[in-house]
C-alpha positions in Angstrom: 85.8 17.6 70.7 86.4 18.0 67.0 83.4 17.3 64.9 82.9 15.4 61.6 79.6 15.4 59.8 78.8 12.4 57.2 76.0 12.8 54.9 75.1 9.9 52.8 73.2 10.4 49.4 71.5 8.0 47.1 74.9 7.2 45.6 76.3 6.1 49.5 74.0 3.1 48.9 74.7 1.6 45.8 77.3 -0.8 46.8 74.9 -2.5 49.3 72.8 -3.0 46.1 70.1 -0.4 46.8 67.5 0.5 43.8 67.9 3.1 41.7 65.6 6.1 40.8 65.0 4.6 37.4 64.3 1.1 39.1 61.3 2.6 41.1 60.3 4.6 38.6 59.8 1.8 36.2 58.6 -0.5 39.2 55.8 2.1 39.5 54.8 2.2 35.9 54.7 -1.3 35.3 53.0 -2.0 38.6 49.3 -3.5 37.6 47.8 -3.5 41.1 45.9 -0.4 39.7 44.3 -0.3 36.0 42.7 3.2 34.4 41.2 2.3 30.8 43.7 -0.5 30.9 46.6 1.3 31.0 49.0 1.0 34.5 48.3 3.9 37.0 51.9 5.0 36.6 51.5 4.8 33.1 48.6 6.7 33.2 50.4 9.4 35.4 53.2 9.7 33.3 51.3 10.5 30.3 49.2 13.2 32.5 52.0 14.7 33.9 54.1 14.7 30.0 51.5 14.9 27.2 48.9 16.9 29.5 50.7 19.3 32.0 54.1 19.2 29.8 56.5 18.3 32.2 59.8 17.6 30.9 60.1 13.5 30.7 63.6 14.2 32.3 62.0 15.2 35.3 59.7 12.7 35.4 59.9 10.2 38.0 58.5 7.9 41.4 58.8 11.3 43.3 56.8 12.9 40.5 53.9 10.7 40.5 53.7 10.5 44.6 53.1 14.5 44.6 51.1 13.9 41.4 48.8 11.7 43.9 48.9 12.9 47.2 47.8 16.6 45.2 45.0 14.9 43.9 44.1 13.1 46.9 43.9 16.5 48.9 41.9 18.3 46.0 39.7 15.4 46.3 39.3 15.1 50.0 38.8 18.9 50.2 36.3 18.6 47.4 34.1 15.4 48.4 30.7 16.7 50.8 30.1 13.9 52.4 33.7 13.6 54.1 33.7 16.9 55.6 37.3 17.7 55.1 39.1 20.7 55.2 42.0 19.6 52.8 43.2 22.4 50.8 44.4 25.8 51.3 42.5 28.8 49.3 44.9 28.6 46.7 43.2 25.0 45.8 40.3 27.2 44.6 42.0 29.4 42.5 42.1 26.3 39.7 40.2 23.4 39.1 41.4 19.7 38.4 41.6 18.8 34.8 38.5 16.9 34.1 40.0 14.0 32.8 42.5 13.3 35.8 38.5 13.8 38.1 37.5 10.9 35.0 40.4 8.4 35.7 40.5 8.4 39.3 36.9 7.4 38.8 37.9 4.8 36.3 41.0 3.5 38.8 40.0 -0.3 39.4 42.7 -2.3 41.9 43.6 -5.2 41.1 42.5 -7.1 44.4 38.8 -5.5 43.6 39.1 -3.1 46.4 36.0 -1.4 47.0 36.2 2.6 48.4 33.0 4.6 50.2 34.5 7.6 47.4 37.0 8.9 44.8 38.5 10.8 47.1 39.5 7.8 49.4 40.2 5.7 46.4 43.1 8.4 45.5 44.2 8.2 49.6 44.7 4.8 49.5 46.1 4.9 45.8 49.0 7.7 47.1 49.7 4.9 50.0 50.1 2.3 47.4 52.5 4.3 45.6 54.4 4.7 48.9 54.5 0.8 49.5 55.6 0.0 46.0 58.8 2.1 47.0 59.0 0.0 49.8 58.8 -3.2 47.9 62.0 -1.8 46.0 64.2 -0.7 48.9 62.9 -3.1 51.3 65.4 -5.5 49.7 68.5 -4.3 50.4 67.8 -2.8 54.2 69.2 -5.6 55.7 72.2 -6.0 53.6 74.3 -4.0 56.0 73.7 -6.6 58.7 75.6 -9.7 56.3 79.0 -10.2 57.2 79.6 -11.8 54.2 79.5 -8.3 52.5 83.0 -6.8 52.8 82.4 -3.5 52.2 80.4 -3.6 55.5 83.9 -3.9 57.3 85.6 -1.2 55.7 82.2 0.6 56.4 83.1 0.6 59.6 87.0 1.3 59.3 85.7 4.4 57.6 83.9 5.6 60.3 85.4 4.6 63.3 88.8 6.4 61.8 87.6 9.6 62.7 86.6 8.3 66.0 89.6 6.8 66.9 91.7 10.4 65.6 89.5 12.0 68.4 86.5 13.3 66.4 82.8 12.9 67.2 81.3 11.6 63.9 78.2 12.9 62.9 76.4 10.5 60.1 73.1 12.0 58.0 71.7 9.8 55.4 69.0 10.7 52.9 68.3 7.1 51.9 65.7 4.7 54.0 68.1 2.1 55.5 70.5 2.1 58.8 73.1 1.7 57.3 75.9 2.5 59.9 74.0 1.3 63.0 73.2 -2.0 61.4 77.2 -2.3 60.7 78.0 -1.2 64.2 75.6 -3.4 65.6 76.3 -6.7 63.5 79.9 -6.4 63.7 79.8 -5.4 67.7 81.6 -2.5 67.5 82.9 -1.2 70.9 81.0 2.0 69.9 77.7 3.3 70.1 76.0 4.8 67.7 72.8 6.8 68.6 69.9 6.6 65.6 67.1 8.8 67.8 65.6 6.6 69.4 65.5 4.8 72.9 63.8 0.7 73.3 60.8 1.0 76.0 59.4 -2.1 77.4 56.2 0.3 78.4 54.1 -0.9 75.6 55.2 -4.5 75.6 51.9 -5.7 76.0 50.8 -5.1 72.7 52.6 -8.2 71.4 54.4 -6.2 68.6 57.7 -6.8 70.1 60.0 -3.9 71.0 59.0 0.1 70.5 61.4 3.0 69.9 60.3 6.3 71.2 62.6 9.1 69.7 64.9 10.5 72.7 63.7 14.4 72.2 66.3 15.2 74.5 69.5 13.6 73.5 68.8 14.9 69.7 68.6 18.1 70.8 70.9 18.5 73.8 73.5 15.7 73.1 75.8 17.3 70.4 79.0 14.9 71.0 77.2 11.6 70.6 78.5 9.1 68.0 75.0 9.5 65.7 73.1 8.6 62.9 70.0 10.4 61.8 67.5 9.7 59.1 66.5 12.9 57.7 63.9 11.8 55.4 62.7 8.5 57.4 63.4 5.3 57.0 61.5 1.9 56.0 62.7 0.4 59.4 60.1 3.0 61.2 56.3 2.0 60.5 52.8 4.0 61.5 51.3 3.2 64.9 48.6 5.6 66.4 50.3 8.4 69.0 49.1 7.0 71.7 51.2 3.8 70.5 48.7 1.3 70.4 48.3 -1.6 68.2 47.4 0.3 64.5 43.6 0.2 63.9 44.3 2.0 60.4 42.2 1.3 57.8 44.9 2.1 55.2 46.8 -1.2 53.9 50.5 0.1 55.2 52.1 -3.3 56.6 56.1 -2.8 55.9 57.4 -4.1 58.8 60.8 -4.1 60.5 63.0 -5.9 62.5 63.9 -3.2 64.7 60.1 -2.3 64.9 59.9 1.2 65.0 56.8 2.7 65.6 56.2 6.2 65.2 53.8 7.9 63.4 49.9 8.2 63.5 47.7 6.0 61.0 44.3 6.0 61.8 41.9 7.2 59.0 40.6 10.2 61.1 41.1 14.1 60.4 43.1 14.9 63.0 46.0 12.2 62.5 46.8 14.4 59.2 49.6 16.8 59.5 49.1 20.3 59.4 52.2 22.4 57.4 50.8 25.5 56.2 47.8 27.0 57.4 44.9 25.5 55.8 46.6 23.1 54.5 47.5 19.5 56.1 49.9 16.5 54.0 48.9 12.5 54.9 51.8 10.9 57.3 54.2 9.2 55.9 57.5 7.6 57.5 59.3 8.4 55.1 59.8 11.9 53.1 59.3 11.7 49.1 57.9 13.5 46.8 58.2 17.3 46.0 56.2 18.4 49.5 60.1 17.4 51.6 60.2 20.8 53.0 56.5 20.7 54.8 57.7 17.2 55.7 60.9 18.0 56.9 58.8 20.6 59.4 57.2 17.6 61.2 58.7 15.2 64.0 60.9 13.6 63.8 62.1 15.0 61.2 62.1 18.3 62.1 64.4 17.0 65.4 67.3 15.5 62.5 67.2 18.4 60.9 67.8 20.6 63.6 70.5 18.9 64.5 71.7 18.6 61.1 72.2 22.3 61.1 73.9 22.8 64.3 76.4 19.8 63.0 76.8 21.6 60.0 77.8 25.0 61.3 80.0 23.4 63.9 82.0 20.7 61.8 85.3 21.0 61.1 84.8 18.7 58.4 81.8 17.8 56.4 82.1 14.3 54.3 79.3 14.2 51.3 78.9 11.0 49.5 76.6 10.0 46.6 74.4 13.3 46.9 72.9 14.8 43.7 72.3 18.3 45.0 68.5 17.9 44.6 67.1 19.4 48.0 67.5 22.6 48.1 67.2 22.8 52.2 70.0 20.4 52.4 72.0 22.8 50.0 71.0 25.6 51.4 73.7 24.5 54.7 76.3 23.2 52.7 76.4 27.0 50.5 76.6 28.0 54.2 79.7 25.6 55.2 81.9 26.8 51.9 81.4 30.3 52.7 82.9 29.6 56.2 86.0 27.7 54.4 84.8 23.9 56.0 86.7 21.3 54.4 83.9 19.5 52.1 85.2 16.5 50.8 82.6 14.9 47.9 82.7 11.2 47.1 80.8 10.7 44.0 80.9 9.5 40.1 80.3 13.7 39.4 82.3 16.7 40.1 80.5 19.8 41.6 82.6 22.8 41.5 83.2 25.0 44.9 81.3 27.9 42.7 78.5 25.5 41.8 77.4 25.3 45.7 78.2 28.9 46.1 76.1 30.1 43.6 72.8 27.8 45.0 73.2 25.4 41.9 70.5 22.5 42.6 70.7 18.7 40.9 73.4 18.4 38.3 73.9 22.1 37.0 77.7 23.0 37.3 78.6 19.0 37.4 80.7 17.2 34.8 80.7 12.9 34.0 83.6 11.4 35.8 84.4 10.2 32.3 85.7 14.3 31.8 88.4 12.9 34.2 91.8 11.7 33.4 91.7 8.2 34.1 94.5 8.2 36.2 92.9 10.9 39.1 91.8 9.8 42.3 91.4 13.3 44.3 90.6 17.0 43.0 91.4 19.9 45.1 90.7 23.0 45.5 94.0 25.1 45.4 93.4 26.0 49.6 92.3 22.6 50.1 89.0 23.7 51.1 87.2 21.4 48.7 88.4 18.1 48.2 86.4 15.6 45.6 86.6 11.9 45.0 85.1 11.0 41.3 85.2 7.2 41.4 82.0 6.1 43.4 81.5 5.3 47.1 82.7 1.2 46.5 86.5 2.1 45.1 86.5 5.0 48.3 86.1 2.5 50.7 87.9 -0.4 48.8 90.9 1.8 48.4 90.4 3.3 51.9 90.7 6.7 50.6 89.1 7.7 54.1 92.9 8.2 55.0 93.4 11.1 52.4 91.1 13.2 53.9 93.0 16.0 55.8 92.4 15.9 59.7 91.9 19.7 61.6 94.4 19.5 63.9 
C-alpha cells in the first residue's frame, strides 16, 4: 500500500486556537505563583539568561527558561549532601553555578507559601511548575477538535480521509500536545480507525481513575499500514502514574488531567523514577518533550517508539505533507534532508517559504525562509521545476478551507 506521512507543526494548530510561543512565553513571565526579590521567576530568568549569560532576547523563550530550570535543578540535586543524588555528569564539575542564580533560588518564595526540605527540591518543583503553566496555556484548546460546531474540524477530516479513500495508508506525526486527528475521527464517527499508540485495559480498573492506555509496543513497531497518529513529543492528554500503574503517590503537584486518561509515565519523588540519557547523567520525566534536552527525551518511551516509526514512515513515504513546522528540531530535520535527497514529494503548508536547498543544506529554524508577504498576492502553490517540492504560503485555515488537499499530486 502506498504511504502518506503528515507531520503537523505548531502552525497545524492555530486554527483550532492553540497558544502561541509568545503567549506562553509571556504567560511564564508574568506568572506570580513564584517571587525572587519581587520580581516574577520568569522575569527573573529572563534577565539571567539576557543581561547575565548574554543570550540573544530573540532566542529567548518558555523553552528557554524550562532548560534554564531543570539545569539548575540537576546542578542542585547533584550538589545538595543530604539528598544523595547522583545528578550530573563530570562535565557539571568542570564550572560552577553563578552565585547569584545559587542566591535566587534561595530567595524563590511561592505564592501558596510552599515550604521545601532544600533548594534543590525547591528548583524540582519550580521546573514542574514551569511545565504546568504550559499546560494551563494549551490545555484550553485540546478539546476544541472534539466541537462540531468548529468547521474546520470537518474538512480536517476530508483532508485526511482523501488519501485514504485514493488507497494510501496515512501516516499523521504531530509536534504539538493535542489529538488532534483522533479526537476529529472519534467525534465525527468516522468509519476509520485511527491508532494513537495506545490500547484501553480494564486491568487496572480498580483504581477508580477511570480508563488506562498502555502503549501497544507491538503494533507501533510491527504495524506499518495502520491509519496512525503519533505524538512525538507527548501530549497533555497523557499524565504521570508510577510504572507499576498505580494510583500516583507523587509528591510533585502535577494534576493535568484528561479525558482520555492516559497514564504513562513514573512520578514518584524517588531516584530511580528519573530517566537515565547519557551516562551519568539522568533528565526528570515529563509527558511531554520541551525545552532544549528533546533529543535525550526523544530517547525514552514512548517517545523513542514514535520516533522509530517516524523514521521508517519517512523513508518509505511516497509523499510527505509538512504543515506549520518552523524547522527548529534538528532530529526532525535531519529525516526530511534525508527524504529530498531521495526526490519524495514534500509538500509545505505554511505562512513561510523554505527553499528545497535550505533543507538540503541542514538549515534549522527560519534561515533560508522568506515572509509570505515576499509573495505575489495572487499565488497559492510554489513548485519546484520537477515537482519534487510543492509549498503552500497561506496558512493551514485557507489550505483546508480552500481544500487545497486536492492539489497535491498522488504517486500513482
Amino acid at each position: 500500500m502506498k504511504k502518506v506521512t503528515v507531520l503537523l507543526g505548531a502552525g497545524a494548530a492555530i486554527p483550532w486556537n492553540a497558544p502561541a510561543t509568545s503567549t506562553i512565553t509571556n504567560a511564564f513571565k508574568n506568572s506570580t505563583d513564584h517571587i525572587i526579590d519581587q520580581e516574577t521567576l520568569g522575569i527573573w530568568m529572563d534577565r539571567i539568561l539576557i543581561q547575565e549569560l548574554q543570550y540573544p532576547r530573540l532566542s529567548v523563550n518558555f523553552e528557554t527558561y524550562v532548560d534554564f530550570m531543570e539545569s539548575v535543578s540537576m546542578f542542585l540535586l547533584g550538589q545538595d549532601k543530604h539528598l544523595n543524588y547522583s545528578m550530573q555528569s563530570s562535565l557539571y564539575k568542570l564550572f560552577e553555578l553563578r552565585n547569584d542564580i545559587t542566591e535566587g533560588i534561595k530567595n524563590l518564595i511561592w505564592s501558596n507559601h510552599s515550604t521545601f526540605s532544600s533548594d534543590a527540591i525547591k528548583a524540582l518543583h519550580s521546573f514542574y511548575s514551569l511545565i504546568r503553566i504550559i499546560g494551563n496555556q494549551v490545555i484550553p484548546y485540546l478539546n476544541n477538535y472534539e466541537k462540531k460546531d468548529i468547521s474546520l474540524n470537518n474538512k480536517l477530516l476530508q483532508f485526511y480521509e482523501h488519501f485514504i479513500t485514493v488507497g494510501y495508508s496515512v501516516r499523521a506525526y504531530t509536534l504539538n500536545y493535542d489529538r488532534s486527528i483522533p479526537l476529529v475521527f472519534e467525534s465525527a464517527s468516522s468509519r476509520y480507525d485511527i491508532f494513537d499508540g495506545f490500547d484501553i485495559t480494564n486491568t487496572y480498573a480498580d483504581n477508580n481513575m477511570g480508563d488506562l492506555y498502555l502503549l501497544n509496543r507491538s503494533k507501533v513497531i510491527n504495524d506499518t499500514q495502520c491509519h496512525s497518529f503519533y505524538n512525538l513529543h507527548g501530549s497533555f492528554h497523557w499524565s504521570f502514574q508510577d510504572a507499576d500503574y498505580k494510583v500516583t503517590r507523587s509528591t510533585i503537584p502535577f494534576t493535568i488531567m484528561s479525558t482520555k486518561k492516559y497514564k504513562y509515565y513514573p512520578s514518584s519523588f524517588v531516584e530511580e523514577y528519573f530517566n537515565n540519557t547519557n551516562p551519568n547523567e539522568k533528565i526528570f520525566p515529563t509527558n511531554i518533550i520541551t525545552g532544549y534536552r528533546k533529543t535525550q527525551r526523544a530517547n525514552l518511551e514512548p517517545f523513542n517508539f514514535f520516533y522509530h516509526s517516524f523514521f521508517h514512515d519517512i523513508y518509505q513515504s511516497e509523499i510527505i505533507i509538512v504543515v506549520g513546522y518552523s524547522y527548529s528540531d534538528p532530529h526532525i530535520n535531519h529525516l526530511l534532508k534525508e527524504a529530498m535527497r531521495r526526490n519524495t514529494k514534500i509538500y509545505n503548508i505554511s505562512f513561510r517559504q523554505l527553499s528545497p536547498e535550505a533543507i538540503k543544506n541542514g538549515y534549522t529554524g527560519f534561515e533560508g525562509m522568506v515572509l509570505k508577504n515576499n509573495y505575489p498576492d495572487y499565488t497559492k502553490w510554489f513548485r519546484e521545476a520537477a515537482l519534487y517540492f510543492s509549498e503552500y504560503p497561506n496558512g493551514f485555515t485557507q489550505f483546508l478551507e480552500d481544500e487545497e488537499w486536492f492539489n497535491i499530486l498522488p504517486v500513482c
